[in-house]
C-alpha positions in Angstrom: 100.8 76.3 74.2 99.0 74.3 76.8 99.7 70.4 76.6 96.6 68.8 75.8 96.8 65.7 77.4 93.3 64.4 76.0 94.3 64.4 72.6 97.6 63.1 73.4 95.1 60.4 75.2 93.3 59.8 72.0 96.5 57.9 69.9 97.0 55.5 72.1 94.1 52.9 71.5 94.8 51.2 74.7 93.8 53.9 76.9 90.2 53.7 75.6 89.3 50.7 77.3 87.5 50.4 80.4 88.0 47.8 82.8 86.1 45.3 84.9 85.1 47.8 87.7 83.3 50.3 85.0 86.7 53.0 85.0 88.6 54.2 82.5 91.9 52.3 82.1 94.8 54.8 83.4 98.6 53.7 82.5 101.4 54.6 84.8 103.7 51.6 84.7 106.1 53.5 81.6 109.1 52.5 83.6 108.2 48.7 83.4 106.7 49.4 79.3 105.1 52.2 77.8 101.8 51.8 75.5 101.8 52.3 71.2 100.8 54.9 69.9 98.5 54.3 67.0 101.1 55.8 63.9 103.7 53.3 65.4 100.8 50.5 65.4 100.0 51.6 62.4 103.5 51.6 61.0 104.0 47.9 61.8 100.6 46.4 60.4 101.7 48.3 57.4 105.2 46.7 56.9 103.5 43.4 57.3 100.2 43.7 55.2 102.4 45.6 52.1 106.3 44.6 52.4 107.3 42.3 54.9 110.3 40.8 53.0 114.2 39.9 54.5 116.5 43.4 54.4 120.2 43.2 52.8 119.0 39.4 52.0 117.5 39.5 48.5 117.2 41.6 45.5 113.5 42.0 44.7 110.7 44.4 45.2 109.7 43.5 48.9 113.4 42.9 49.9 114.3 46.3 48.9 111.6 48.1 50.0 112.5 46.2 53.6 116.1 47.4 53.3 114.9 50.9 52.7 112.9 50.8 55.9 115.4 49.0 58.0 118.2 52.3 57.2 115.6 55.0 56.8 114.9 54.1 60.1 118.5 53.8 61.3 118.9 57.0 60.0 116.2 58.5 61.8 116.8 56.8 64.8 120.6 57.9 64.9 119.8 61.8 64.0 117.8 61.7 66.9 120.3 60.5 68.9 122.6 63.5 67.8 125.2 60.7 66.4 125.9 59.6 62.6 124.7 56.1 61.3 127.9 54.6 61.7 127.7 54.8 65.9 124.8 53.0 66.1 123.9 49.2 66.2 120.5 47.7 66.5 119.6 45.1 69.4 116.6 43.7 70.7 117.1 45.5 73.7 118.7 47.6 76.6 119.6 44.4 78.0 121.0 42.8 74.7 122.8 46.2 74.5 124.7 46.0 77.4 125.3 42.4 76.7 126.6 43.6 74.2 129.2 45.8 75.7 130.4 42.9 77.7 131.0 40.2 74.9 131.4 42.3 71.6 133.9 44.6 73.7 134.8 43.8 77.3 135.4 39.9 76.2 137.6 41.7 73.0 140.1 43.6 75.5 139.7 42.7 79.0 141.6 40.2 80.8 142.4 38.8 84.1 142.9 41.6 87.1 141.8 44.2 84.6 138.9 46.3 86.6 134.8 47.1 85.8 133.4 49.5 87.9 129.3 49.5 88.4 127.4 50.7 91.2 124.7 49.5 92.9 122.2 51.7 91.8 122.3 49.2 88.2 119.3 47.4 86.6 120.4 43.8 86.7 121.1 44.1 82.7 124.2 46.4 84.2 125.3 44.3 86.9 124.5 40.9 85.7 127.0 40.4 82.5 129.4 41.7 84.6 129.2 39.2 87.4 129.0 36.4 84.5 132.2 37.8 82.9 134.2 38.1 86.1 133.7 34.4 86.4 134.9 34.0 83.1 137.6 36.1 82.6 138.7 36.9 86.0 138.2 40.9 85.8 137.6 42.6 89.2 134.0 43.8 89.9 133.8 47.0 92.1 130.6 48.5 92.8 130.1 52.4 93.9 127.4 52.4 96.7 124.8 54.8 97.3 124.8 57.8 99.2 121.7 56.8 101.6 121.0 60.3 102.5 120.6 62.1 99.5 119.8 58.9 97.2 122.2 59.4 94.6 125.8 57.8 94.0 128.8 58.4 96.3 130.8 60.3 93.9 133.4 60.6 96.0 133.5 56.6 96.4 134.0 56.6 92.4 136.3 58.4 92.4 138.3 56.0 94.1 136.9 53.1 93.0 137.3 54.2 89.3 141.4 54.1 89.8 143.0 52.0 87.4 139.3 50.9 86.3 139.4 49.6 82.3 135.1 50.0 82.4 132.7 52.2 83.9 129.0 51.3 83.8 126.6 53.7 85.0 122.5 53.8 85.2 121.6 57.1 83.3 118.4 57.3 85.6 117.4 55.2 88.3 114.4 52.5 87.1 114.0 52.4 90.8 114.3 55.5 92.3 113.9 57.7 89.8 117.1 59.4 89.9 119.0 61.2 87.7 122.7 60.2 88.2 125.2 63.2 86.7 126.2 60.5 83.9 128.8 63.5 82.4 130.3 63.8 85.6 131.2 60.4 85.6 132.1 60.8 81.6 134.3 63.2 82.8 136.2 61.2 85.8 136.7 58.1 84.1 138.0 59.5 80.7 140.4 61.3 82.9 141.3 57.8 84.6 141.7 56.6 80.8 138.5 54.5 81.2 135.8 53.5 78.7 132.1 54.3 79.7 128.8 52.7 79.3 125.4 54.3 80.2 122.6 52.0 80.7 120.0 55.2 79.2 116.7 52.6 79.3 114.9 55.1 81.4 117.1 58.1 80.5 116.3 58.5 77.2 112.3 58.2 77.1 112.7 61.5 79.3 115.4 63.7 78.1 117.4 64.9 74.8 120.1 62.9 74.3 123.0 64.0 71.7 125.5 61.2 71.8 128.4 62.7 70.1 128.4 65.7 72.8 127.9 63.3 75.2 131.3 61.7 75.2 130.6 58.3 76.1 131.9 55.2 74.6 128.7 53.4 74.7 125.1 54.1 75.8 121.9 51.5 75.2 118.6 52.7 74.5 115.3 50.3 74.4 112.4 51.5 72.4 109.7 49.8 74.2 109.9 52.1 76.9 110.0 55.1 74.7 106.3 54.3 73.0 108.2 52.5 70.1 107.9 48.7 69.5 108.6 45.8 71.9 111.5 43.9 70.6 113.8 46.6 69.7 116.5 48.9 70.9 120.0 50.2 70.1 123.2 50.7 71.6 125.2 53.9 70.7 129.0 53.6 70.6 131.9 56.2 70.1 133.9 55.4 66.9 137.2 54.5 69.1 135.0 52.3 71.3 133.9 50.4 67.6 137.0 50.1 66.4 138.0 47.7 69.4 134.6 45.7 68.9 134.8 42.3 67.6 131.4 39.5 67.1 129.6 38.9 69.4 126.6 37.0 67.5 128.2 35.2 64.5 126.2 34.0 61.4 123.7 36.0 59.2 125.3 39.3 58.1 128.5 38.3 59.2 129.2 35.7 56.7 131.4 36.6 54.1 
């Protein structure tokens, strides 16, 4: 069946407009954001016109109507993921995600002279935190260059550079250039090295199926803004042995007992 792109046009309001110079408006910066669809616009306006109310906080109509949403979401969201409820953790974003890799985990279990490969390749949300915690903690930072021929990483280079590593953090695809790094490849090399892995998938997942479980990673970070879902929100993925060496990285709320 042909893709009809008009109608696909036609549920995102924004695309309607027309600017200034008299043309219709035409959207390619997906990598930066992506536009709403109207049923996700729709959606939201709903929640807050019929039952905005605090989820798992109270006991009344609104409140569990909220907490219904909230999980029959999670649920959704994690099925589509290929991964059970359990694996996955809301955040506002990729960024938070990863963040949340290095303090709810890496803070949890690495110490001083223990090693976090990235590569250069990374979004600053997968370079940044690192850099912050190597300050802190003392952990050694290496980074995997990029091959500048082919535009893709120096495998070879990680291989050695992933020796006696604790952490691997890879870009799933490039937000830069575009390219998709072989992210089970380096699953592959840096279980063998006895390694967690986390896969920045920001601009992986708007743009391919992703089932976690098969995967084989320890963590991965997702950010629905860029996927035509809501600005605000994400989700990072993590393998049940990854979880169970987790500890707080927010405190308050929830966490209260």
């Amino acid at each position: 069946m042909p893709l009809d792109v008009e109608s696909i046009r036609n549920q995102f309001p924004i695309l309607q407009r027309t600017l200034p110079n008299g043309k219709k408006l035409v959207y390619f910066d997906n990598a930066a954001t992506s536009q709403k669809p109207l049923a996700v616009i729709d959606a939201m306006s709903d929640f807050y016109k019929n039952y905005h109310a605090n989820a798992h906080r109270a006991n009344h109509t609104l409140a569990d109507e909220s907490t219904a949403a909230l999980e029959g979401a999670r649920d959704r969201i994690s099925k589509f993921f290929g991964t059970s409820e359990g694996q996955m953790i809301y955040t506002g974003s990729a960024t938070e995600a990863m963040n949340l890799v290095a303090y709810g985990w890496a803070r949890y279990n690495l110490n001083e002279g223990d090693v976090v490969v990235t590569t250069e390749m990374e979004h600053h949300a997968n370079i940044v935190p690192w850099q912050e915690l190597s300050k802190e903690r003392g952990i050694e930072l290496r980074y995997v260059p990029v091959d500048t021929e082919k535009f893709t990483l120096d495998y070879d280079a990680m291989e050695v550079a992933i020796e006696g590593a604790s952490l691997v953090c890879v870009g799933h695809v490039s937000n830069v250039l575009g390219v998709r790094n072989d992210i089970e490849r380096v699953i592959k090399m840096a279980h063998s090295h006895g390694a967690r892995v986390a896969i920045d998938s920001a601009q992986g997942a708007p743009h391919e199926k992703i089932f976690f479980d098969d995967l084989g990673a320890d963590f991965l970070s997702v950010a629905a803004h860029k996927m035509a879902g809501p600005t605000g929100i994400g989700c990072l993925l993590v393998s049940d042995a990854a979880l169970s060496e987790m500890g707080p990285f927010l405190t308050g709320g929830s966490i209260v007992k």
